[in-house]
N, C-alpha and C positions, 0 to 999 in steps of 0.2 A: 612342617609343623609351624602353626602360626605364632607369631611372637606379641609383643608390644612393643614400643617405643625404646624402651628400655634405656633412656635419656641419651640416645641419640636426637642430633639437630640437623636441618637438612642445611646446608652451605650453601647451594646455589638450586637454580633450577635446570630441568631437562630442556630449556633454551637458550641458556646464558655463556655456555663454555666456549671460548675461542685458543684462538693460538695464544693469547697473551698469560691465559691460564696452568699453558706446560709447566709440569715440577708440581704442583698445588696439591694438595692431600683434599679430598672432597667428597661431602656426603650427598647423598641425591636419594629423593623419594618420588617415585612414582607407580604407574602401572608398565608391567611389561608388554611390549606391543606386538614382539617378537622376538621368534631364536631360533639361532642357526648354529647347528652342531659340525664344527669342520674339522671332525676326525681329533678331537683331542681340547682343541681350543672350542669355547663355548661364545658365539657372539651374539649379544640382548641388548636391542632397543629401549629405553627405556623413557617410559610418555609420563610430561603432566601437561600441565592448561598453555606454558610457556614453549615448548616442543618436543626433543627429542635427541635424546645422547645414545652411541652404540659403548653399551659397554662390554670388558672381554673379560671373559675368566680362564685361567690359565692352570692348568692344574698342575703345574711344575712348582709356580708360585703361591699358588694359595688353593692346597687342595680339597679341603672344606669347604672354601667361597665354591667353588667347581663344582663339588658333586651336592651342593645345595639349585645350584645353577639348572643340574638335570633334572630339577624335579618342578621347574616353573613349567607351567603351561600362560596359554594368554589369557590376559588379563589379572594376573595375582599382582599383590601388589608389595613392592617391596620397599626395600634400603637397602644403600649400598654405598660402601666404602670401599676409594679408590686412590690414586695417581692419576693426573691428566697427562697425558701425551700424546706427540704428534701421530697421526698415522702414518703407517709407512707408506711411502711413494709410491702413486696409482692407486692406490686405495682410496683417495679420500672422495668426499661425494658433495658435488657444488651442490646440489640440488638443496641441501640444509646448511644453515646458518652455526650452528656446530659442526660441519662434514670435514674439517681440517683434523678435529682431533675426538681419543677417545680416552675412555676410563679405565687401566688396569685396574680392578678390584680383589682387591684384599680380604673385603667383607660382605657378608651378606646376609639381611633378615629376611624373612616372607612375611608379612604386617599382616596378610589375609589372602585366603586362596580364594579363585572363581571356577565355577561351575563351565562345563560348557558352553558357550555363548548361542543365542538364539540365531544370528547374522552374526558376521564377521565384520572389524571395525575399519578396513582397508576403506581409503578413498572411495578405488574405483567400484567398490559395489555396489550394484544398485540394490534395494531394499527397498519391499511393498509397504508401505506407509501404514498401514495398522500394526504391522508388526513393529515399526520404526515408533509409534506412539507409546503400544503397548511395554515397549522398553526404552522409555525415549531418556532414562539416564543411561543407557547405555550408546545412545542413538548420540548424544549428548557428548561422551567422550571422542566421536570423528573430527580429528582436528577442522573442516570445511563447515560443521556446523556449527560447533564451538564460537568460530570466526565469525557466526554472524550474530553473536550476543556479545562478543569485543567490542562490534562497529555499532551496537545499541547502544550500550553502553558509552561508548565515546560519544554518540550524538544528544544522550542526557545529558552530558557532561556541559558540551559544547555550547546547548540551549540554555540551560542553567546560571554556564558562566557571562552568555551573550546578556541575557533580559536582566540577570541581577546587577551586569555593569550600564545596563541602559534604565536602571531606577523601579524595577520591578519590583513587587513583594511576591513571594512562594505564599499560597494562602490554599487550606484545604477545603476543603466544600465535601456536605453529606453524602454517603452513599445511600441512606434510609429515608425517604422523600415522599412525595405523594406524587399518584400519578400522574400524568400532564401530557396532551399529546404534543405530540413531537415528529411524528412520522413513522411511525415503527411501534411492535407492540410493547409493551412493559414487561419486565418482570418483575413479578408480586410478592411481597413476602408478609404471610400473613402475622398478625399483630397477636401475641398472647396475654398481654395485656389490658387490648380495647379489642375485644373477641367481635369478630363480623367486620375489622378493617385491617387492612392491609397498608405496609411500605412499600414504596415501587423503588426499583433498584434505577438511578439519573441512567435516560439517555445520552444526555449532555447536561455540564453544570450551568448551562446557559440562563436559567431566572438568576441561582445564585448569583454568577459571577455578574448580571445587570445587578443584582442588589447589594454586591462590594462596591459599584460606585457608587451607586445612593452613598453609601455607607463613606464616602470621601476617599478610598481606598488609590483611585485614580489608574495607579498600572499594576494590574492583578495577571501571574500566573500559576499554572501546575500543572505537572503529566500525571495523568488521570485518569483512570480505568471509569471506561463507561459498558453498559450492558445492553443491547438489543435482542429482543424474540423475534427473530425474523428468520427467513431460511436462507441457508448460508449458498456461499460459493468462494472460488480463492480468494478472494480476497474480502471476506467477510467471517467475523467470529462472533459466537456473541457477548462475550467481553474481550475489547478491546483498548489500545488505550491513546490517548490525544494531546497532545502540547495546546492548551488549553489558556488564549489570551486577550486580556479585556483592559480597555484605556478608557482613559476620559478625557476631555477638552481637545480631540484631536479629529481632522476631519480626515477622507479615503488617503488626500494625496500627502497627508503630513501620519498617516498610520501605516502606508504600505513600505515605503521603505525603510521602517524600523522592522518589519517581519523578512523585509529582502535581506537585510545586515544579518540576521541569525541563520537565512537559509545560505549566504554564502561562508558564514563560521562554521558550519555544519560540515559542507561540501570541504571547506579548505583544512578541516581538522580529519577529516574522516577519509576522503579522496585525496587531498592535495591536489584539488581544481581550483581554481579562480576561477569564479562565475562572474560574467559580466554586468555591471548594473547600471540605470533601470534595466529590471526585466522589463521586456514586450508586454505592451497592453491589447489585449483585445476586445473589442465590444462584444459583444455573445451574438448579436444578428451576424459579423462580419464573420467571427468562428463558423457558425453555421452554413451561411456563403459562400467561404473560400472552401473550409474543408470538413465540412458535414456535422459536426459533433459541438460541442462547450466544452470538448476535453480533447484539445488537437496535439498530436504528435509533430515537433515540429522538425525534429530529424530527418527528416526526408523532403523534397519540395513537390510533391504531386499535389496542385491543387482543382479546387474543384471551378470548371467553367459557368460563367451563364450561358445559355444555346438558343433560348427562347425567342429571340430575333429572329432564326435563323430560317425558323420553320412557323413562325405565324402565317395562318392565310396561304400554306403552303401544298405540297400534293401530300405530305407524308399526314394524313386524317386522326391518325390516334393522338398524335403531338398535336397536330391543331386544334382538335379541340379539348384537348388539355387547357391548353392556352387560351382558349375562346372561354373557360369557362373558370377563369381565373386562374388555374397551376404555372407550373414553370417545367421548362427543358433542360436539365443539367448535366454537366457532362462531364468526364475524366478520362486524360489521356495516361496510358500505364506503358513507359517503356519498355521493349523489347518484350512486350504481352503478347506479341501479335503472332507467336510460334505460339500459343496454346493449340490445345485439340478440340477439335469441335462438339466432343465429350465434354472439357472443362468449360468452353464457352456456354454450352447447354446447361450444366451444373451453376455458373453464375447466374444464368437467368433463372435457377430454378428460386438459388440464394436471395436473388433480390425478390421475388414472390413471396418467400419466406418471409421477409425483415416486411412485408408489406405495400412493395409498388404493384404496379398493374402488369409491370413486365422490364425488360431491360433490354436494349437495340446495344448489339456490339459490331464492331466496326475496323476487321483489317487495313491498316496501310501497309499497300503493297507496293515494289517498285513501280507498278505500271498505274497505279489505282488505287481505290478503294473497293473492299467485299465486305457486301453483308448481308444478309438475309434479304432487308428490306432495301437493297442496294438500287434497285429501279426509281424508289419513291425520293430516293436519298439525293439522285442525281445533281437535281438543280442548287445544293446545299454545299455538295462534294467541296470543291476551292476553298467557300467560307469556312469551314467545317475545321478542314486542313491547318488553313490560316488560323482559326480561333486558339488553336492548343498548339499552331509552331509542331505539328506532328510531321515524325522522319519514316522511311521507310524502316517498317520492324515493329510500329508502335499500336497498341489496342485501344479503340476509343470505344467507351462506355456511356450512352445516352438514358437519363429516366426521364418519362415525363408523367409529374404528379404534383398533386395537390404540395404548398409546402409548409412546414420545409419538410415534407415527410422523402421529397425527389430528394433533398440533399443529404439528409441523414441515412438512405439507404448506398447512397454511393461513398460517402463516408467510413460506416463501415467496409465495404467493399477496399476503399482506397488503402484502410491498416490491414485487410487480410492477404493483398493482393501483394504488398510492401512487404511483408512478412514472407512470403512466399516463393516471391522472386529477391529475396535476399537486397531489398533497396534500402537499408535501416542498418546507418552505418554505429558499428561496433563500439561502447564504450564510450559514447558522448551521452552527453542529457542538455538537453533545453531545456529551459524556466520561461515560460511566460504567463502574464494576468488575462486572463479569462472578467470583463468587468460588465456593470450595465444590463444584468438580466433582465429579462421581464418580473413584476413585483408578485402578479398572478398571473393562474392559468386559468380558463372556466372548463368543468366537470361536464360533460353534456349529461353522462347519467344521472346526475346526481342534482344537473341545474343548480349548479354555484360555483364560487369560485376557491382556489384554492390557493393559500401561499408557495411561491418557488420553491424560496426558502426557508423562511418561518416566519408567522405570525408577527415577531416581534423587529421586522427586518424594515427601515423605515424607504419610502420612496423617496425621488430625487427630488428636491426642492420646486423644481421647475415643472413637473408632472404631477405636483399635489391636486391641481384643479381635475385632472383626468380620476380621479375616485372618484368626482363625484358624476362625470359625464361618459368615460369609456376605460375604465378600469384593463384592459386590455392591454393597453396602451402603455400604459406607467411605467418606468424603468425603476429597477432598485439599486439603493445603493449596497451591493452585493461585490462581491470578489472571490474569483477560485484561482488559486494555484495550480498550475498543469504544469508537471516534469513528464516529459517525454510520452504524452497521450495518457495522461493518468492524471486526476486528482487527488492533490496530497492531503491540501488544506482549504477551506472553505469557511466565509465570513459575512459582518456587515457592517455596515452604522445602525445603532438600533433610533427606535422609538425612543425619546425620551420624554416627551409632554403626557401626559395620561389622556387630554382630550381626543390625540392622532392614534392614540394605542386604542381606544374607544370605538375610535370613527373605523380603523382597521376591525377591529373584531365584528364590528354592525357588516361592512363591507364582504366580510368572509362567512356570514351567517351564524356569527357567535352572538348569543342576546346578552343583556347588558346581565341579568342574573347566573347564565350559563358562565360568562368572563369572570365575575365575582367567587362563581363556587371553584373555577378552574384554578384561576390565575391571581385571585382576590390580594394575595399578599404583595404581587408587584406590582398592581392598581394604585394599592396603596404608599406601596413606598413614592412612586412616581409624584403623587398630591405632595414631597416633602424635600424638595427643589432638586431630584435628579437633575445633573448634568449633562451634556450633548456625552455621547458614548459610544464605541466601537470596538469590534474583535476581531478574535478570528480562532478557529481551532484544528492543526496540522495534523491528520493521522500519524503517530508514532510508527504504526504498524508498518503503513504503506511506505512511509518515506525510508526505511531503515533496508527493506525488501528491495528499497530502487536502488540505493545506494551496494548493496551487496549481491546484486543481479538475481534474484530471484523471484522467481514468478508469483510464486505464494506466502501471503503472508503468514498462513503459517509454519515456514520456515524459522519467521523471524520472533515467533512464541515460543517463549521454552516450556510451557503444556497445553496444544493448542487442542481444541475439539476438534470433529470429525463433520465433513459434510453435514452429517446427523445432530452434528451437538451432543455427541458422547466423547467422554475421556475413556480410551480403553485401557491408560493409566488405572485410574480406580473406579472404573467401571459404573463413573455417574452420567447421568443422574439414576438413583437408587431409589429401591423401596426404604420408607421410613419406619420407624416403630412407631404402632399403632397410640400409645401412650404419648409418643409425641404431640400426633392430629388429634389426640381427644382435648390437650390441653392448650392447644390452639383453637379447639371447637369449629375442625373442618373434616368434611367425609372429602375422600379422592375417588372417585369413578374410572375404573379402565375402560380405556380405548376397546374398538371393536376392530 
């Protein structure tokens, strides 16, 4: 029978009880997690957000609290009044932080009963993920996932306390905005007001937060839900949300380590790591180089060789005229690779076809030699070869030779699947390193233009200003990424601050000066009213909380996240609307075919 409150208070929580608590009279509210009926005596676990008390009903002692006892099933939720005491000897259970002692209860209400549960809330089950959305408050009470909106939670806290004792302001910025591209599509929310226009939902507050230092604001932040219509994968929703931070008067190397200070508050409040500091700096050509990507794992040491010497002008013809015709030879030694099967070797060369080279040369060291397909052509290389990567008998050398860096980036990835594979990605550490120096542009060949790295408003390095007007290609930006352990967290720059550079940039990217005005017209202008030198930077929330609590997907670390699809099968949006809605919005919706 369910009751109310009935001006009971709860004393403590179902994590709190220790030995020092014996003799204590105590009331506790939670859900039942479990019951085990041991022939007379009644013993129930009893869960809240805090952890888990066993409590016992004893029907000698309190025969009422007892045969109310036999009528919980899991998940109802109760009150219950007890005595704390030790358990008896051998009984207790290290594994919980209560396991020393339990609740004789006395009393007992049932607050609300529950239906049969769709999944069971045990750790170890696993649970299809639609069903775990579809009930995700239920999904919600598995203490393992519970635990990773604690360590959210802790890391707002942490950022919060960091940037406001480093002189920051919390300042909120629109969600209802006009559209702007950004990189990604918008989403639209039509206007019922000014019928025929639309607010777009911020990809980023990125104009805003340049037009709080206009505004003198100087260190402006907030964690900030932004929105993308893009097609998802794990780590992509489309609202997500971002630690979101912009300075003035401050150049790269007087802005990065006030964002290292908060990523090592984060790490030392949340893990109880010390991270070391400076992080590593990388230029993004040297990333690409050594080991394939602008997002390097640095956990492991496989890096990537140059080989291109090796085989110029050589008998192996595919690599030569690679090489003859401007590419490069790159290569990767993967220890203890060299036991694959000639099925997986075959399978990697199908992999690198895949991600786009012309083919992939692999290459056992054996005690007596080397084998490889092309092992005849290889001959005269062999020694060098050897020598280049310091390879031991046992080891798999991997050769592309292609245009680049498309050679390096396809053995890059290779190098994190292969690391993964063969178990080389050691346990429970994280690297931090800067990722710096990108290119400013890239050119579109389809499209015959060029296009920002990063964005638009992302300014080049002082010393590369002359190349915009001669080889844009060329030009570095000042740009920075964040990489924990082959993952970008966070991503930044020094902006534009002159209107004339911000000008010369959009003419450069094939924005005309009328298109810049109807896009961008409001930070044009603010710029003409002595914006200051300016820089940011914005840390996915998502992703860093997911690194920190080991999970692959970010949306683990969402407490209602969408579905590959962009459907909540929570409430089953997005939805039809009433038709009286669209009329007084003055929009017809077309279905899909």
């Amino acid at each position: 029978m369910t009751q109310t409150l009935g001006g009971w208070r709860r004393s403590h929580t179902c994590g709190e009880l220790r030995a020092g608590h014996v003799g204590r009279s105590v009331t506790l509210m939670g859900w039942a997690f479990r019951r085990r009926d041991h022939g007379g005596l009644v013993f129930l676990d009893l869960r809240d957000r805090e952890g888990l008390t066993q409590c016992v009903f004893n029907p000698a002692t309190a025969a009422a609290a007892h045969a109310t006892a036999q009528e919980v099933r899991a998940e109802f939720v109760l009150a219950v009044v007890g005595t704390v005491q030790r358990r008896p000897p051998g009984t207790e259970n290290s594994k919980l932080p209560t396991g020393e002692v339990e609740v004789q209860v006395t009393d007992v209400k049932i607050l609300n009963e529950s239906k049969p549960l769709p999944f069971p809330l045990e750790e170890e089950t696993a649970v299809d993920e639609a069903v775990r959305l579809k009930y995700r408050y239920l999904d919600l009470r598995r203490p393992h996932v519970l635990r990773n909106f604690v360590i959210r939670d802790q890391v707002c806290r942490a950022v919060r306390d960091y940037l406001h004792a480093q002189g920051f302001l919390e300042v909120e910025t629109p969600f209802l905005t006009r559209s702007t591209p950004e990189g990604a599509r918008d989403f639209l929310v039509p206007s019922r007001l000014a019928r025929g226009s639309c607010y777009a939902l911020p990809q980023s507050p990125q104009l805003f937060k340049q037009i709080l230092m206009v505004a003198g604001v100087e260190r402006y932040f907030q964690i900030v839900r932004c929105f993308r219509d893009e097609d998802l994968r794990k780590d992509r929703q489309p609202e997500f949300s971002q630690i979101d931070i912009e300075t003035s008067f401050l150049d790269r190397d007087e802005f990065l380590p006030i964002v290292e200070g908060m990523i090592v508050e984060i790490f030392r409040r949340v893990r109880g790591i010390e991270l070391p500091t400076p992080f590593p700096r990388l230029a993004y050509d040297e990333a690409i180089a050594r080991f394939g990507t602008d997002k390097p794992d640095l956990r492991f040491d496989l890096e990537l060789r140059d080989c291109s010497d090796l085989f110029r002008g050589g008998e192996f013809q595919a690599f030569a005229q690679v090489l003859a015709s401007g590419g490069a030879v790159k290569g990767l030694c993967i220890p203890r690779g060299g036991g694959m099967s000639r099925k997986e070797l075959d399978d990697l060369t199908g992999a690198a076809k895949n991600l786009g080279a012309k083919g992939l040369v692999w290459v056992r060291v054996n005690p007596d030699g080397l084998q490889s397909p092309v092992g005849r052509v290889l001959e005269s290389a062999k020694p060098a070869l050897v020598a280049r990567f310091a390879a031991a008998p046992g080891d798999l050398l991997l050769l592309v030779g292609d245009v680049m860096p498309l050679a390096a980036t396809v053995l890059g990835r290779l190098r994190q699947e292969l690391a993964h594979r063969l178990n080389l990605i050691p346990a429970d550490q994280f690297r931090v390193a800067w990722v710096i120096d990108f290119p400013l542009v890239e050119w579109i060949e389809e499209e015959r233009r060029w296009d920002p790295v990063h964005h638009p408003f992302t300014a080049p390095r002082d010393e590369d200003l002359p190349l915009l007007d001669s080889d844009p290609g060329r030009a570095k930006a000042k740009a920075y990424d964040l990489v924990v352990n082959g993952q970008e967290v966070a991503g930044g720059s020094i902006r534009i601050h002159q209107q004339s550079l911000q000008e010369k940039m959009f003419k450069l990217l094939g924005i005309s000066a009328q298109e810049a005005r109807a896009r961008f017209g409001f930070l044009l202008e603010a710029l003409e009213f002595g914006a200051p030198p300016m820089g940011g930077i914005a840390a996915g929330l998502d992703r860093l909380v997911a690194i920190l609590a080991g999970e692959e997907s970010i949306r683990e670390v969402i407490a209602f996240p969408k579905t590959q699809k962009g459907t909540c099968p929570l409430t089953d949006a997005p939805a039809p609307v009433d038709p009286a809605q669209l009329r007084d919005l003055g929009i017809r919706l077309v279905e899909g075919s």
